[in-house]
N, C-alpha and C positions, 0 to 999 in steps of 0.2 A: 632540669629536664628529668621528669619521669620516665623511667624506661622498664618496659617487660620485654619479656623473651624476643621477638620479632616485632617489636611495636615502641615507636619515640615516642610522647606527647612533649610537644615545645609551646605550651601555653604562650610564653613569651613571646614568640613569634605570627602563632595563630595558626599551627600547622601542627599535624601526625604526619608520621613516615612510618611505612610498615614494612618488612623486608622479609622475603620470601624465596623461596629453593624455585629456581622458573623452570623445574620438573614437576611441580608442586598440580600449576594449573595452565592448562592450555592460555596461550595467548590469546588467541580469541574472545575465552573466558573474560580475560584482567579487560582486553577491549572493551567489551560489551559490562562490565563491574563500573570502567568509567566514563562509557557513555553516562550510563546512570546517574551518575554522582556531577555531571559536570552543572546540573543547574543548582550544586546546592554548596559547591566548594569547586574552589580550582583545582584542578589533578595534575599531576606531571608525573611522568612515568620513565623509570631508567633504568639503564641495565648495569649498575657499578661493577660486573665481572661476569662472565659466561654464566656462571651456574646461581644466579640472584636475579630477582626485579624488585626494583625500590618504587613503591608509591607515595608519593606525598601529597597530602591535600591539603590545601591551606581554607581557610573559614572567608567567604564573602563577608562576614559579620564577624565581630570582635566572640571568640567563642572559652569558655574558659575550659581548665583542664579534663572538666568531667564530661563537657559535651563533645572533645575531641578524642578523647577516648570510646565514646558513644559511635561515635563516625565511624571511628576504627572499626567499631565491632560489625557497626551497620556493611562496611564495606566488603569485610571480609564474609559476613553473611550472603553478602550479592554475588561475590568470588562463587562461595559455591553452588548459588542458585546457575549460575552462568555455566558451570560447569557442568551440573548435571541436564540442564535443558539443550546444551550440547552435544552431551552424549548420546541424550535421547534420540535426539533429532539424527544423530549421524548412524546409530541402532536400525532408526526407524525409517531410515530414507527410500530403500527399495520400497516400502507401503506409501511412505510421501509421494516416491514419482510414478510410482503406477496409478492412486486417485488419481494425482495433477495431469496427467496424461489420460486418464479417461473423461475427466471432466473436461478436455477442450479437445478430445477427440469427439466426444458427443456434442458438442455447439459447435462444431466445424462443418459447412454444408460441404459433404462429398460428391463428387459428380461421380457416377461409375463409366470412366471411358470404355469400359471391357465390353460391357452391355450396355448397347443403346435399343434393343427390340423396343421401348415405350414409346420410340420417336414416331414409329408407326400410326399409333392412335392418333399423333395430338393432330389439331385442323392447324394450317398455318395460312390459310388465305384471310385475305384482305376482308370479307365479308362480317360485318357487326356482330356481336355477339347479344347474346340474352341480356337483356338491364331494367327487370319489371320496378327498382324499387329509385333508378336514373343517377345511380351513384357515380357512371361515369361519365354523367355530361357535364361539360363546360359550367363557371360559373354565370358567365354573362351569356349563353342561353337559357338554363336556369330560370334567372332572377332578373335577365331584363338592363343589365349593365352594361354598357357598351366598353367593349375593347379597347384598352390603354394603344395598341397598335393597329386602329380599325380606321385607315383613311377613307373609306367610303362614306364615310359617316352611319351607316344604315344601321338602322337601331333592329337588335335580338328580335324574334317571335315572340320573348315577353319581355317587351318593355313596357309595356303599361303598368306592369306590375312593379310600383316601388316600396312597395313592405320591407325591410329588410329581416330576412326571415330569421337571423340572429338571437332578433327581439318574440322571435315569439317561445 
């Protein structure tokens, strides 16, 4: 077994163990390091004492010394990408939730209870409204279709018309 400062390679096995001060990096950090890592090697992660986290990753595929040492390095690199996008994020969060908060306070339809004066204007009788270009009539006055629930039988004002206007 080849060993450096904080880092096994056990060729034999198929596995790196890396061992770390768990002052070193946020846990959340080592989470999100083996999220990453789990579609390309098994992770187990452990705590052998208060002030340690042990990672080991073992190789899906028969790996030899030099490519687990690789992992190693790869992993511990992700360590600290994890960490500093972390910190960013937790720097940067009062600007995070105040966009996040503006952007769904502006696609929120607000009703103003305080002020209704506009209610005044609107017409609210029964009376038709303007429709020069017939966008809200029926389909089966329209096109002449008779109503799926029309027991009279009585055929639309246009039923002679069977074009179906789809096709034009």
């Amino acid at each position: 077994m080849e060993t450096t400062e904080q880092t096994a390679v056990d060729a034999d096995n198929n596995r790196v163990v890396i061992l770390f001060e768990s002052g070193l990096y946020p846990m959340d950090a080592v989470y999100g390091a083996a999220y990453i890592f789990i579609d390309r090697c098994f992770v187990f992660l452990d705590a052998p004492d208060a002030t340690h986290v042990k990672v080991q990753l073992t190789g899906r595929e028969a790996l030899d010394g030099k490519a687990l040492s690789s992992l190693a390095g790869e992993f511990a690199n992700e360590l600290l990408a994890q960490t500093w996008r972390l910190q960013t994020t937790r720097q940067n969060m009062p600007i995070i939730e105040a966009v996040a908060a503006r952007a769904l306070a502006g696609s929120a339809a607000r009703a103003d209870l305080e002020n209704l004066d506009g209610l005044d204007d609107v017409d609210f009788s029964d009376d038709a409204f303007d429709d020069p270009l017939g966008i809200a009539v029926p389909w089966e006055e329209k096109y002449g279709k008779d109503a799926p629930d029309d027991p009279s039988g009585e055929e639309s004002p246009a039923a002679g018309d069977e074009s179906d206007p789809r096709e034009s």
